[in-house]
ZADO-1210 file (C-alpha; in nm, 4 decimals, padded with zeros to 6 digits):
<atoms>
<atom x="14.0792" y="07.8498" z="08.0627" code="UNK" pos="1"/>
<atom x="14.2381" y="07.8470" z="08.4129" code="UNK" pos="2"/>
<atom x="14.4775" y="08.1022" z="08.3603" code="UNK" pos="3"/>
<atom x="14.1710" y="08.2809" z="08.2519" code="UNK" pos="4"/>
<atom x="13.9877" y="08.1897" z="08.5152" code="UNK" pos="5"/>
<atom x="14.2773" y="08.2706" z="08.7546" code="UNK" pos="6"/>
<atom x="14.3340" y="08.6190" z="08.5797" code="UNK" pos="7"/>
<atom x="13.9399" y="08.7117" z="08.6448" code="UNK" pos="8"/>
<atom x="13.9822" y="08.6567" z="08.9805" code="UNK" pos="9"/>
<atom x="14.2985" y="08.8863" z="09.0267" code="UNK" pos="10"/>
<atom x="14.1609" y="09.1217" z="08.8449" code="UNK" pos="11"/>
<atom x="13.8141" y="09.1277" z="09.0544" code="UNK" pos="12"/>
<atom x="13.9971" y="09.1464" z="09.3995" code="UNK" pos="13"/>
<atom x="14.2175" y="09.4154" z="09.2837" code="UNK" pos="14"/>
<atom x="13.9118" y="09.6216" z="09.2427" code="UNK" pos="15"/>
<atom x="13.7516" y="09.5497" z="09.5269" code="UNK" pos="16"/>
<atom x="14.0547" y="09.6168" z="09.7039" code="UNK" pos="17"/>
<atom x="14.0322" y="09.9552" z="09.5325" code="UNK" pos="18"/>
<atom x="13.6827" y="09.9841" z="09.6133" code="UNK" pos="19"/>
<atom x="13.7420" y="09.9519" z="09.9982" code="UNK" pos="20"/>
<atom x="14.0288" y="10.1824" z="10.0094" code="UNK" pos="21"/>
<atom x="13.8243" y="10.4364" z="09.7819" code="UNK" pos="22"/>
<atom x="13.5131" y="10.3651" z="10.0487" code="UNK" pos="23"/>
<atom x="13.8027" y="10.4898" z="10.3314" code="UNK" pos="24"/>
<atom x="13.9386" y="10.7614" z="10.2139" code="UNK" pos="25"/>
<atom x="13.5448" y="10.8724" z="10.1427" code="UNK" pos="26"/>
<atom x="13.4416" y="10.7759" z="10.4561" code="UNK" pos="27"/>
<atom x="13.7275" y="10.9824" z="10.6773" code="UNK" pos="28"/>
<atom x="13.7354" y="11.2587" z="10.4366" code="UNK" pos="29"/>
<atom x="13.4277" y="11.5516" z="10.4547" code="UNK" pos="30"/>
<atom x="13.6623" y="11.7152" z="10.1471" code="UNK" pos="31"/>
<atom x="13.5664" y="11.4374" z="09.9004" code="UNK" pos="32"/>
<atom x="13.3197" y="11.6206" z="09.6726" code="UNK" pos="33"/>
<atom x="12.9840" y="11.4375" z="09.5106" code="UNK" pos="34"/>
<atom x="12.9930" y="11.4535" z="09.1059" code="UNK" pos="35"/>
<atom x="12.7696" y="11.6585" z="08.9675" code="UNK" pos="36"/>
<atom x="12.6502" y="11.3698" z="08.7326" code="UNK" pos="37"/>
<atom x="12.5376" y="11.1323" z="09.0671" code="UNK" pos="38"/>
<atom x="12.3666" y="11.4466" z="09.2062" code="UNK" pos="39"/>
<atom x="12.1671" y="11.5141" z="08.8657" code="UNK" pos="40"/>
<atom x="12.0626" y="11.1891" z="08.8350" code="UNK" pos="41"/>
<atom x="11.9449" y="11.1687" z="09.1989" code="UNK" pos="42"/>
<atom x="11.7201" y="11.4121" z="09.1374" code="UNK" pos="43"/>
<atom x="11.6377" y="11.2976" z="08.7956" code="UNK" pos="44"/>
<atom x="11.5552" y="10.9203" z="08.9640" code="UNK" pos="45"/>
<atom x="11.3777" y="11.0802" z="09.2664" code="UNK" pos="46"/>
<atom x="11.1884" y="11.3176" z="08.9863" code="UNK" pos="47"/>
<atom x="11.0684" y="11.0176" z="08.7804" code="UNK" pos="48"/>
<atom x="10.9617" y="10.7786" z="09.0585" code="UNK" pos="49"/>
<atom x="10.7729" y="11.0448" z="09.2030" code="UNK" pos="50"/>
<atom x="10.5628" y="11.0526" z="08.8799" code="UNK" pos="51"/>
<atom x="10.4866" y="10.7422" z="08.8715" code="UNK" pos="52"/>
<atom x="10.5175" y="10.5626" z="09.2271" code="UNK" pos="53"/>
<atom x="10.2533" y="10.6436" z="09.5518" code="UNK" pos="54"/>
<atom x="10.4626" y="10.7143" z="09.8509" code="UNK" pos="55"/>
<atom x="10.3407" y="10.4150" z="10.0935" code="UNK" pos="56"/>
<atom x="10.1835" y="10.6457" z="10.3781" code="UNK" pos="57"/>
<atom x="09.9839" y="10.7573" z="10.1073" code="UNK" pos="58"/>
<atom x="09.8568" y="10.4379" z="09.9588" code="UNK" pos="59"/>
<atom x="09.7723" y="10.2594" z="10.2983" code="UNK" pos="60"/>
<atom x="09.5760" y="10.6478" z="10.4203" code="UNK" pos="61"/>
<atom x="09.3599" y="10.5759" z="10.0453" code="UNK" pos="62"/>
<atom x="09.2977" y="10.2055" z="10.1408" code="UNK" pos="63"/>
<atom x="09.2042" y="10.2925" z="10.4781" code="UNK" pos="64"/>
<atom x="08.9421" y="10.6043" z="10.3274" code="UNK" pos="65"/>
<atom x="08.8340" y="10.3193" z="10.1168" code="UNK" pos="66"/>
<atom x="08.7790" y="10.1339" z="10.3764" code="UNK" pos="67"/>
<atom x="08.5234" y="10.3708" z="10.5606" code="UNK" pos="68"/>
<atom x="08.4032" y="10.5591" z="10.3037" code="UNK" pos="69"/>
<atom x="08.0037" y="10.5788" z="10.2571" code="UNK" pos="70"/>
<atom x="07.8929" y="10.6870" z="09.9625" code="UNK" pos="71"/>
<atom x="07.9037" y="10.4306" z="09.6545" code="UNK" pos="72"/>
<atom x="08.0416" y="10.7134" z="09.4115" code="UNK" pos="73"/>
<atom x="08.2910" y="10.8229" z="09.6481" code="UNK" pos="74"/>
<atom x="08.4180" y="10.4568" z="09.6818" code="UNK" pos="75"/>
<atom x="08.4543" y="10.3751" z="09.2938" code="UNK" pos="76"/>
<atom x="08.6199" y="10.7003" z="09.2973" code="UNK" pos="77"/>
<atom x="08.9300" y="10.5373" z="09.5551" code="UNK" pos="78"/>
<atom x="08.8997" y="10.2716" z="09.3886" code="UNK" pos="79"/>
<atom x="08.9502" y="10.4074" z="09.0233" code="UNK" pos="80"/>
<atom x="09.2453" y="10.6110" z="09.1541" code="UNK" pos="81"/>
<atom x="09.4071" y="10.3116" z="09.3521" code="UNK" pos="82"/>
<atom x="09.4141" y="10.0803" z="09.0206" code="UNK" pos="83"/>
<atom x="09.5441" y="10.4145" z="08.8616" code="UNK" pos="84"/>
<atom x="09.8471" y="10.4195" z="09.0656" code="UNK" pos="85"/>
<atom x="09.8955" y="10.0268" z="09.0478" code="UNK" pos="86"/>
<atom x="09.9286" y="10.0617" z="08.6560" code="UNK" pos="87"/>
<atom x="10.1219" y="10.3186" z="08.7159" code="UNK" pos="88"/>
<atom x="10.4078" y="10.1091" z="08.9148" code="UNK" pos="89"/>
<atom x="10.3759" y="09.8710" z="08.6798" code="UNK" pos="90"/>
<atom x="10.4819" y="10.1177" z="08.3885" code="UNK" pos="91"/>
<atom x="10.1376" y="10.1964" z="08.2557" code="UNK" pos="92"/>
<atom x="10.1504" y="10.5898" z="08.2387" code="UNK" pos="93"/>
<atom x="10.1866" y="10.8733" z="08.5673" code="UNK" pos="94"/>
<atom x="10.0153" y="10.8280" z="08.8766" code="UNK" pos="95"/>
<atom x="09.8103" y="11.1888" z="08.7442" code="UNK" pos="96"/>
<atom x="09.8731" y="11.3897" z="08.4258" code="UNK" pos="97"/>
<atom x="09.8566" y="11.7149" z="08.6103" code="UNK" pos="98"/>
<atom x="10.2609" y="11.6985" z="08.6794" code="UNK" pos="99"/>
<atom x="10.1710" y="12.0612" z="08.8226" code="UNK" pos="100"/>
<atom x="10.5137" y="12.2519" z="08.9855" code="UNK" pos="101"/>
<atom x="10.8708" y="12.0955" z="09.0223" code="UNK" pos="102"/>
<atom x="10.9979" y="12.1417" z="09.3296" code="UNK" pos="103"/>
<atom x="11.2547" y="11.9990" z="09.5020" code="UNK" pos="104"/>
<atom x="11.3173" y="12.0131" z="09.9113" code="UNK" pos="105"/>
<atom x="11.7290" y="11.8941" z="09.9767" code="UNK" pos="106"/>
<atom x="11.9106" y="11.8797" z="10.2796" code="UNK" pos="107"/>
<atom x="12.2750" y="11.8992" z="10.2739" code="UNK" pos="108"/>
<atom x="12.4803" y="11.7665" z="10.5514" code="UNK" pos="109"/>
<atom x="12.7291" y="11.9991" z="10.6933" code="UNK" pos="110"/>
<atom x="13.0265" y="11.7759" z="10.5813" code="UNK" pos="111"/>
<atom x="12.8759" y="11.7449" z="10.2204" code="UNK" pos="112"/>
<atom x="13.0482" y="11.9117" z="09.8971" code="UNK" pos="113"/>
<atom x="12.9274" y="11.9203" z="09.5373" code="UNK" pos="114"/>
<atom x="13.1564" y="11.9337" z="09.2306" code="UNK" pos="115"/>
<atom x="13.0815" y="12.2409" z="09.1063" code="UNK" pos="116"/>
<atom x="12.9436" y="12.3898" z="09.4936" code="UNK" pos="117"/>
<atom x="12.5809" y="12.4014" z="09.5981" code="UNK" pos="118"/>
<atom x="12.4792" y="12.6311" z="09.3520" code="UNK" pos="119"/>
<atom x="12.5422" y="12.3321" z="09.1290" code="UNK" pos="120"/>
<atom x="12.2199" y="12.2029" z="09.2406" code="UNK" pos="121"/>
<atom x="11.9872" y="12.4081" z="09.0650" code="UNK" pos="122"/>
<atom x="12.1784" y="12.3417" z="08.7553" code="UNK" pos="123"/>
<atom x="12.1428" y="11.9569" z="08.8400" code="UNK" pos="124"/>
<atom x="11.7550" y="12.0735" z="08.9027" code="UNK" pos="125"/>
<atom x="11.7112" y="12.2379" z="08.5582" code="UNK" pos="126"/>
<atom x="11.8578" y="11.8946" z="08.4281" code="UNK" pos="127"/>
<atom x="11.6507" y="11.6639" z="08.5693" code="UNK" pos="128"/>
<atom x="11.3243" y="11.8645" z="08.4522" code="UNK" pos="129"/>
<atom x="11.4596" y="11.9245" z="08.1161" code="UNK" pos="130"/>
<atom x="11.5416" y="11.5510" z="08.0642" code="UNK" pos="131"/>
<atom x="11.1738" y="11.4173" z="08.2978" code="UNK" pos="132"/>
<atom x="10.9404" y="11.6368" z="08.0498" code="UNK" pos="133"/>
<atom x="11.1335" y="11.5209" z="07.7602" code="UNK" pos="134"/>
<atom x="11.0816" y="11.1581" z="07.8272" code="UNK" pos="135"/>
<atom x="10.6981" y="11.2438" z="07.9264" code="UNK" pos="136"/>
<atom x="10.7108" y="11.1843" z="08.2951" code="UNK" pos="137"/>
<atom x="10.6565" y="11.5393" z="08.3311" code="UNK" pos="138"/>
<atom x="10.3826" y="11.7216" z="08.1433" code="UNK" pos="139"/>
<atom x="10.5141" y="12.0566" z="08.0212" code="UNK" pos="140"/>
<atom x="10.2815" y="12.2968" z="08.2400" code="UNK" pos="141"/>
<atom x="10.4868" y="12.5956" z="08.3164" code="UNK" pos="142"/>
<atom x="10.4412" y="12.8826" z="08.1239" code="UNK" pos="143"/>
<atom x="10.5365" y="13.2586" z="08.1965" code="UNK" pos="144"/>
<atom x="10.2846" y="13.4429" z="08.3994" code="UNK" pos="145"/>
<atom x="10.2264" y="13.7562" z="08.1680" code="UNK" pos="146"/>
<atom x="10.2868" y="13.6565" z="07.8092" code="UNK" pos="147"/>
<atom x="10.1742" y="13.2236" z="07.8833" code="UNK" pos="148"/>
<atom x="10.4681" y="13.1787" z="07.6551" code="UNK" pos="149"/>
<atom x="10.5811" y="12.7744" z="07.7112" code="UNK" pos="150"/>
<atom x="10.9512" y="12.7080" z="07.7199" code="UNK" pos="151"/>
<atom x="10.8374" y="12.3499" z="07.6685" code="UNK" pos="152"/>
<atom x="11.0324" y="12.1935" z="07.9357" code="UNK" pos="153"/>
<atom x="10.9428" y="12.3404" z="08.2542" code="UNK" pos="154"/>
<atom x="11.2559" y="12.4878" z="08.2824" code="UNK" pos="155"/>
<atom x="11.2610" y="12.8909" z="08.3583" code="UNK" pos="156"/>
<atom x="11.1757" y="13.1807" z="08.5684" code="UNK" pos="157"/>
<atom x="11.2570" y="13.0213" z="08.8923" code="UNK" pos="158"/>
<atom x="11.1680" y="12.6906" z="08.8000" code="UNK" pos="159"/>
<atom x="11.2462" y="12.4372" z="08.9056" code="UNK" pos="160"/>
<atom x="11.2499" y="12.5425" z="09.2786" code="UNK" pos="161"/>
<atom x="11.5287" y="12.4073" z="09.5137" code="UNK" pos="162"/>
<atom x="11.4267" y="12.4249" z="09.8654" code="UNK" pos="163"/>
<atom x="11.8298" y="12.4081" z="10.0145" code="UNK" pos="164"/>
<atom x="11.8439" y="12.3531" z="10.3805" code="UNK" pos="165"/>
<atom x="12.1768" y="12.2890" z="10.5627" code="UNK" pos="166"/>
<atom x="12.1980" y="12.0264" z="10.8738" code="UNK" pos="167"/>
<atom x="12.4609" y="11.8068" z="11.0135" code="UNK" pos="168"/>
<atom x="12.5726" y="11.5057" z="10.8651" code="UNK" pos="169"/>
<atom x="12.7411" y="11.3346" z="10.5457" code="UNK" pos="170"/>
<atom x="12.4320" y="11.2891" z="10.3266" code="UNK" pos="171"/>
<atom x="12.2425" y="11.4803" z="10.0527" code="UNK" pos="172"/>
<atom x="11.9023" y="11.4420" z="10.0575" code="UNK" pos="173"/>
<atom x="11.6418" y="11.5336" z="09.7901" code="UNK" pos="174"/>
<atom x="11.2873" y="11.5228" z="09.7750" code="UNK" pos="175"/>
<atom x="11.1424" y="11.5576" z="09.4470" code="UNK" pos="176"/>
<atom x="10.7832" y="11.7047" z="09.4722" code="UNK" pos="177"/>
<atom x="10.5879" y="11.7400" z="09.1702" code="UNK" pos="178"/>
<atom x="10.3219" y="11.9365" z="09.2937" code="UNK" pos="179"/>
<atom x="10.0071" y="11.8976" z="09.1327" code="UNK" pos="180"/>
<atom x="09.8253" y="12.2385" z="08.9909" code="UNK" pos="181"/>
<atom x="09.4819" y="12.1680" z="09.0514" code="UNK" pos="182"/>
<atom x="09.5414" y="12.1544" z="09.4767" code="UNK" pos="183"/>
<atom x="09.7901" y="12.4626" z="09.4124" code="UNK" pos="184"/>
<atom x="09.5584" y="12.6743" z="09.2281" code="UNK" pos="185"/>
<atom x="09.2433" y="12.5841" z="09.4509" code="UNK" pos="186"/>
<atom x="09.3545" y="12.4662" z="09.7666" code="UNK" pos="187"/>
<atom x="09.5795" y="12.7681" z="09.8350" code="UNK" pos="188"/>
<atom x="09.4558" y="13.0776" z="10.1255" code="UNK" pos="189"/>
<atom x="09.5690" y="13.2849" z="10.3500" code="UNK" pos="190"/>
<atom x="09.4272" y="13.5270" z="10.5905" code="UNK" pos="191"/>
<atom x="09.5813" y="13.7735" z="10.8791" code="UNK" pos="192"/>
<atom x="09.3608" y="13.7583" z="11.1666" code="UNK" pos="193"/>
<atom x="09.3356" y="13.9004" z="11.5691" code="UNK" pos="194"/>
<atom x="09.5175" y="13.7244" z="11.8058" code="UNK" pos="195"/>
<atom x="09.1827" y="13.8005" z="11.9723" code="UNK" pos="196"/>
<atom x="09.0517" y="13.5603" z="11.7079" code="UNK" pos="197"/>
<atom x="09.2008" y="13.2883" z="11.8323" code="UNK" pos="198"/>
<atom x="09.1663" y="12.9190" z="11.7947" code="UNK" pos="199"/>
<atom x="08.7894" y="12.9091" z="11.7003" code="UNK" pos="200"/>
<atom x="08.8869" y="13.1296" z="11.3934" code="UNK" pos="201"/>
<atom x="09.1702" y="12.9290" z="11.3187" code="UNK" pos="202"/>
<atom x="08.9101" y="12.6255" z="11.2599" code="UNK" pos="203"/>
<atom x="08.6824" y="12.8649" z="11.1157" code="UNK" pos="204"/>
<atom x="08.9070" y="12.9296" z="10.8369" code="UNK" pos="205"/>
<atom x="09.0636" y="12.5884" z="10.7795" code="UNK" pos="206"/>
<atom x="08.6836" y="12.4336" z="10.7413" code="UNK" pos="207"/>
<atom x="08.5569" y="12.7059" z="10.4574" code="UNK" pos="208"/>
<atom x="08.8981" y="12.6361" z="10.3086" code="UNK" pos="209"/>
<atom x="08.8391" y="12.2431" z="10.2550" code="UNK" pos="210"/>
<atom x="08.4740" y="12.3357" z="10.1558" code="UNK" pos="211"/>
<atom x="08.6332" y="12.5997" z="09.9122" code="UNK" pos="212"/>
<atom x="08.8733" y="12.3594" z="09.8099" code="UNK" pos="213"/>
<atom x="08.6923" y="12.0711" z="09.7837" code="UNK" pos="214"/>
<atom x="08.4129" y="12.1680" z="09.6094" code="UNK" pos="215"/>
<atom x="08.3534" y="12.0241" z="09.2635" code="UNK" pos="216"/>
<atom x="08.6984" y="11.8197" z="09.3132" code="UNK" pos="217"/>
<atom x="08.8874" y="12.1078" z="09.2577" code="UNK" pos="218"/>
<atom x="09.1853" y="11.9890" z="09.4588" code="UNK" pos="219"/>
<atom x="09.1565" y="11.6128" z="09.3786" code="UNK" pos="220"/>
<atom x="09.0290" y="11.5493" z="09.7239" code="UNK" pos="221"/>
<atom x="09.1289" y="11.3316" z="09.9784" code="UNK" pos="222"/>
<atom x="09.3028" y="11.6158" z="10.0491" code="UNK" pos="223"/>
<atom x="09.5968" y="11.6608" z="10.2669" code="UNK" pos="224"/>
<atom x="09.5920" y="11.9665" z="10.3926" code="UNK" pos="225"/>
<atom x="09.8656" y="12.1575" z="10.5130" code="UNK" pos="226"/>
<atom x="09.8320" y="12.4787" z="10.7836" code="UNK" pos="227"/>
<atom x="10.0724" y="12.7414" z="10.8593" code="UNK" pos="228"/>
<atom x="10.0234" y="12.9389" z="11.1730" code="UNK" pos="229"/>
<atom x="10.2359" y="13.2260" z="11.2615" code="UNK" pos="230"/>
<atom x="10.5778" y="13.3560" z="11.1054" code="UNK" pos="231"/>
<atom x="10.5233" y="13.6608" z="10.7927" code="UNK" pos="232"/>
<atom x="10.3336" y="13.6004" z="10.5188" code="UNK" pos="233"/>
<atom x="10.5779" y="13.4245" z="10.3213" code="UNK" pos="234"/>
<atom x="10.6941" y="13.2239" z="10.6158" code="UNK" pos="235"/>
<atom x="10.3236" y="13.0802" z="10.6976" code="UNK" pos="236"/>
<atom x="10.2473" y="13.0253" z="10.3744" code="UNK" pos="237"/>
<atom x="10.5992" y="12.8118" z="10.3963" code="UNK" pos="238"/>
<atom x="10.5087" y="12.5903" z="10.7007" code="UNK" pos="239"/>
<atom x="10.1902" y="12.5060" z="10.5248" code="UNK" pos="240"/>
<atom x="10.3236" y="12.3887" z="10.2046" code="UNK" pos="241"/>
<atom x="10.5925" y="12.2182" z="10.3941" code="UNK" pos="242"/>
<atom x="10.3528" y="12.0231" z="10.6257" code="UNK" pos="243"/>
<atom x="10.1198" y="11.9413" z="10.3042" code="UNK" pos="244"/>
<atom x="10.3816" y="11.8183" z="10.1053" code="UNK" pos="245"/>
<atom x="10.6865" y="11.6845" z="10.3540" code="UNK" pos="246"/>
<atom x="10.4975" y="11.4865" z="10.6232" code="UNK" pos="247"/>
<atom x="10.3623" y="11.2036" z="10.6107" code="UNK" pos="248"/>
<atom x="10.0416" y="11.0683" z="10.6869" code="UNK" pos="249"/>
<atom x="09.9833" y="10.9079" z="10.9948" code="UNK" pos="250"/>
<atom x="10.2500" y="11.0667" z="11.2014" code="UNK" pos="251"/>
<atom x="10.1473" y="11.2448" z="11.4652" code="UNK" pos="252"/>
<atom x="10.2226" y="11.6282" z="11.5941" code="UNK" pos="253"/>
<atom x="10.4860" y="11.6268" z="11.8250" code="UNK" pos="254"/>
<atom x="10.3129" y="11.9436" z="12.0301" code="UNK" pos="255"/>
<atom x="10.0205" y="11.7579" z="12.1784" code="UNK" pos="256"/>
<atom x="09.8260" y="12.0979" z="12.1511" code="UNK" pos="257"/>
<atom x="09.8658" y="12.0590" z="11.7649" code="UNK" pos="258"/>
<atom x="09.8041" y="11.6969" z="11.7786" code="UNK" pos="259"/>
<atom x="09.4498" y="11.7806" z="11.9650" code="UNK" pos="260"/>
<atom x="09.3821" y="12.0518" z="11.6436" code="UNK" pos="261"/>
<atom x="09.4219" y="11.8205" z="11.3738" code="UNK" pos="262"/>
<atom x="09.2054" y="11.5233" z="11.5328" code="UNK" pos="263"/>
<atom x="08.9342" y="11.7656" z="11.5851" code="UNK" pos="264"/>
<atom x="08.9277" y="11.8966" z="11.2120" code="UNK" pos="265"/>
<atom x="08.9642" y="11.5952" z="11.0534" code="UNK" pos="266"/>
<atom x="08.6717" y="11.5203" z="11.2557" code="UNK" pos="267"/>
<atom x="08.4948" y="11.7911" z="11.1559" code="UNK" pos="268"/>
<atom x="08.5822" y="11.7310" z="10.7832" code="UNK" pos="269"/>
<atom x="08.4144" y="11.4204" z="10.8471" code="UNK" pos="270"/>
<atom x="08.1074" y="11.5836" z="10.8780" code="UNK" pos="271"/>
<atom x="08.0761" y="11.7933" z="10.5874" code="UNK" pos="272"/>
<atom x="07.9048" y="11.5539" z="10.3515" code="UNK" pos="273"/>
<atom x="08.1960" y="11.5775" z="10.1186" code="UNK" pos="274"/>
<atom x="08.3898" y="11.2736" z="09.9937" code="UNK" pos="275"/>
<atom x="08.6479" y="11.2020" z="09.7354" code="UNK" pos="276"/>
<atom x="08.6438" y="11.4114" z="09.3963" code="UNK" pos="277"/>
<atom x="08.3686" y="11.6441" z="09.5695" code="UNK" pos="278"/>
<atom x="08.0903" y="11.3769" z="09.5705" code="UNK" pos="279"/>
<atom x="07.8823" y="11.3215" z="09.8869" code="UNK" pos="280"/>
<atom x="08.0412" y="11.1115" z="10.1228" code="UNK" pos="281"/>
<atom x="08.3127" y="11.1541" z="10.4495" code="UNK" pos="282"/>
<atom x="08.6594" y="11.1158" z="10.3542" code="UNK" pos="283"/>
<atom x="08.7711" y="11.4741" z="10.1707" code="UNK" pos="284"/>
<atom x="09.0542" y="11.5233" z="10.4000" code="UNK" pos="285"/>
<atom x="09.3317" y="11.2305" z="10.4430" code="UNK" pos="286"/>
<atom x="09.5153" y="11.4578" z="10.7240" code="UNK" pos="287"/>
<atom x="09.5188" y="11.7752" z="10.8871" code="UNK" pos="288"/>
<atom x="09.8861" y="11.8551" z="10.9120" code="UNK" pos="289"/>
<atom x="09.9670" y="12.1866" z="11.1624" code="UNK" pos="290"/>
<atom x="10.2793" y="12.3652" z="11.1787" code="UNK" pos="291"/>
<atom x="10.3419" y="12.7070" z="11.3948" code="UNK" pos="292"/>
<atom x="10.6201" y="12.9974" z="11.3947" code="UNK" pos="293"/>
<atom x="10.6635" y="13.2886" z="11.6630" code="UNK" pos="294"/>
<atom x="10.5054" y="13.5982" z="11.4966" code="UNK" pos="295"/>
<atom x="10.4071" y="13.9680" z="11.5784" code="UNK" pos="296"/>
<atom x="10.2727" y="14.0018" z="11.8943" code="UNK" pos="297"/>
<atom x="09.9883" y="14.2407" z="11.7002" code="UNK" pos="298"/>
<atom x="09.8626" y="13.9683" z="11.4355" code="UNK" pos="299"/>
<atom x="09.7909" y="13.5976" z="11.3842" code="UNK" pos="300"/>
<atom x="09.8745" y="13.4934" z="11.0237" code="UNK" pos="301"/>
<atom x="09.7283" y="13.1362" z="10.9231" code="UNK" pos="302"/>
<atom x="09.7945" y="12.9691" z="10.6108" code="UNK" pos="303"/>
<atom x="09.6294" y="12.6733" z="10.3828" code="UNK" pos="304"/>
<atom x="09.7760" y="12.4716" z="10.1695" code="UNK" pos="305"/>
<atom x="09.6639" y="12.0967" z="10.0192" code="UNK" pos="306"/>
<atom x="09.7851" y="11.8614" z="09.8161" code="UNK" pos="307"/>
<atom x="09.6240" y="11.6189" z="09.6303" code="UNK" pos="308"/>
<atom x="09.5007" y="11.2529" z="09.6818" code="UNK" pos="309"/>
<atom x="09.8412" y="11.1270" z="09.4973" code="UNK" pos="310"/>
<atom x="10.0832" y="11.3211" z="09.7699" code="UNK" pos="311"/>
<atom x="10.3819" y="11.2586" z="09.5035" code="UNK" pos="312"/>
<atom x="10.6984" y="11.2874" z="09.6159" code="UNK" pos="313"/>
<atom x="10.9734" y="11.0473" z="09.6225" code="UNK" pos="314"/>
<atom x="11.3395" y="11.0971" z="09.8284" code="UNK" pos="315"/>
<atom x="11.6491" y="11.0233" z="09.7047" code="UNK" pos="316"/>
<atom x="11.9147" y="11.0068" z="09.9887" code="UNK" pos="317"/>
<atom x="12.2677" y="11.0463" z="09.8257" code="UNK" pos="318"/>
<atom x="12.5851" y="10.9016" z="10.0423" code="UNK" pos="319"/>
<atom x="12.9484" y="11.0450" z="09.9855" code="UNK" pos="320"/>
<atom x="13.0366" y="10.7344" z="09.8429" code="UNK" pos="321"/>
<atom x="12.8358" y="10.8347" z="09.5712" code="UNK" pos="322"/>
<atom x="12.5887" y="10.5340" z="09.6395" code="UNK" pos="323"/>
<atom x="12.1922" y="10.6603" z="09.5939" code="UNK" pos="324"/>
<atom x="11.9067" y="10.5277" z="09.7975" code="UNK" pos="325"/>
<atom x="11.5333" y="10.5816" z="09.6869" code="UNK" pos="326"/>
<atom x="11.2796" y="10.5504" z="09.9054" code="UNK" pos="327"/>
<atom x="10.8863" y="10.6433" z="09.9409" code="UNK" pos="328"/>
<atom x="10.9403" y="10.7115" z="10.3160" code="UNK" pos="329"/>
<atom x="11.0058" y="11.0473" z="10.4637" code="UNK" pos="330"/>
<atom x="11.1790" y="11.0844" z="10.7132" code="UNK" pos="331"/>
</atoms>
């Protein structure tokens, strides 16, 4: 039993000698390439927990509408979606059925390689859908647009989508978004206006949107709601999704002339009557989250997009060493 004991104990320090030099060479060599199986299941892990776990910006911005809401509907409303998500965590069912769009936002540090190269990582994508809807954590809701045919697994015709953006660094990180359809579908605008039009018709447009929005509970509000100003058409509509679905609530614009335009229309959202799920109350809007781009000196393009009271998304921050962190908070 001692030499056993004895033998256990060589045998362990062995491999965590190995493990240290392995943790070396990875940490002093940029050329060490992540596995295509760590990478898939990153995104698979990050996929899943988004389904099922609130980011915790989200939950505290619900407890605090709770907290100030008026209207006795409007409250059991929170409160109904609150214990929702609690099951949820606790491995009772999805935070919301409506699994909507699977996207996925990654950032690859500069020193970062992928077996396989970065177009490996829509592969890795395709995986992670395939095996999320098959194990129900994804609902199978994309179809083709012209014949509604269902592959059944969300898989196809550009989906998923892999936002790839390169920055410096050793890390690979992924933000699965499952976006849900209801705040795509309604809670999506766009409009070129005047530069003459300036900021009033910015708010103009960004009010009838929540009302538009909002109305009936199309969008599942408490909304977040995302604005693009400036950039092309595609562009705008960008920097709105990406300030919907990326930042999180409670942090405030760095450009203090943003900053001042989101206070004063989630003010004014305030002040519509409209509370959560479209019944009478104040809190329809969680955030207003602003986001510009130089444009054409001849035009001012502005851009809506919300998402819904669940804001999934869930980050998975992957390390050369292989080693995957999940986390609710964005940077």
């Amino acid at each position: 039993m001692k030499a056993g004991k004895e033998h256990s104990s060589r045998e362990l320090a062995q491999h965590n000698t190995q493990r240290a030099k392995l943790s070396r060479r990875v940490a002093g060599c940029p050329n060490v390439a992540l596995q295509y199986a760590v990478v898939e299941e990153a995104m698979y892990g990050a996929l899943v927990r988004a389904a099922t776990q609130v980011p915790p910006d989200i939950r505290i911005a619900l407890e605090q509408a709770l907290a100030t809401e008026t209207s006795d509907l409007s409250r059991e409303h929170l409160r109904a979606a609150l214990e929702n998500m609690r099951l949820a965590e606790s491995g009772h069912g999805l935070v919301c059925a409506d699994t909507g769009f699977p996207l996925f936002y990654v950032a690859a540090g500069d020193q970062v390689q992928i077996e396989g190269g970065l177009q490996s990582l829509w592969r890795a994508a395709e995986s992670a859908v395939h095996r999320a809807t098959d194990k129900g954590f994804l609902r199978p809701t994309m179809v083709d647009p012209i014949s509604r045919a269902n592959p059944g697994d969300n898989v196809g015709g550009g989906m998923p989508h892999v936002d790839l953006a390169i920055r410096s660094g050793d890390e690979l990180e992924i933000v699965a978004v499952p976006k849900g359809g209801g705040s795509e579908i309604f809670g999506t605008f766009y409009h070129m206006f005047f530069p003459s039009d300036g900021q009033e018709g910015i708010y103009d447009f960004v009010m009838d949107c929540i009302v538009a929005g909002c109305y009936a509970g199309k969008i599942c509000p408490p909304a977040i709601v995302g604005v693009g100003i400036g950039g092309t058409a595609d562009l705008c509509m960008l920097t709105a999704k990406r300030q919907a679905v990326l930042r999180p609530v409670g942090r405030v614009n760095e450009d203090p002339r943003l900053a001042e335009m989101e206070s004063a229309l989630l003010e004014a959202s305030h002040h519509l009557g409209v509370g959560p799920m479209g019944a009478a109350g104040r809190n329809a809007v969680l955030a207003v989250h602003i986001g510009t781009m130089f444009t054409h000196t001849a035009g001012l393009p502005v851009a809506v997009n919300a998402q819904c009271m669940v804001g999934r998304r869930w980050i998975a921050r992957v390390q050369l060493s292989g080693e995957v962190e999940y986390t609710g908070d964005i940077r």
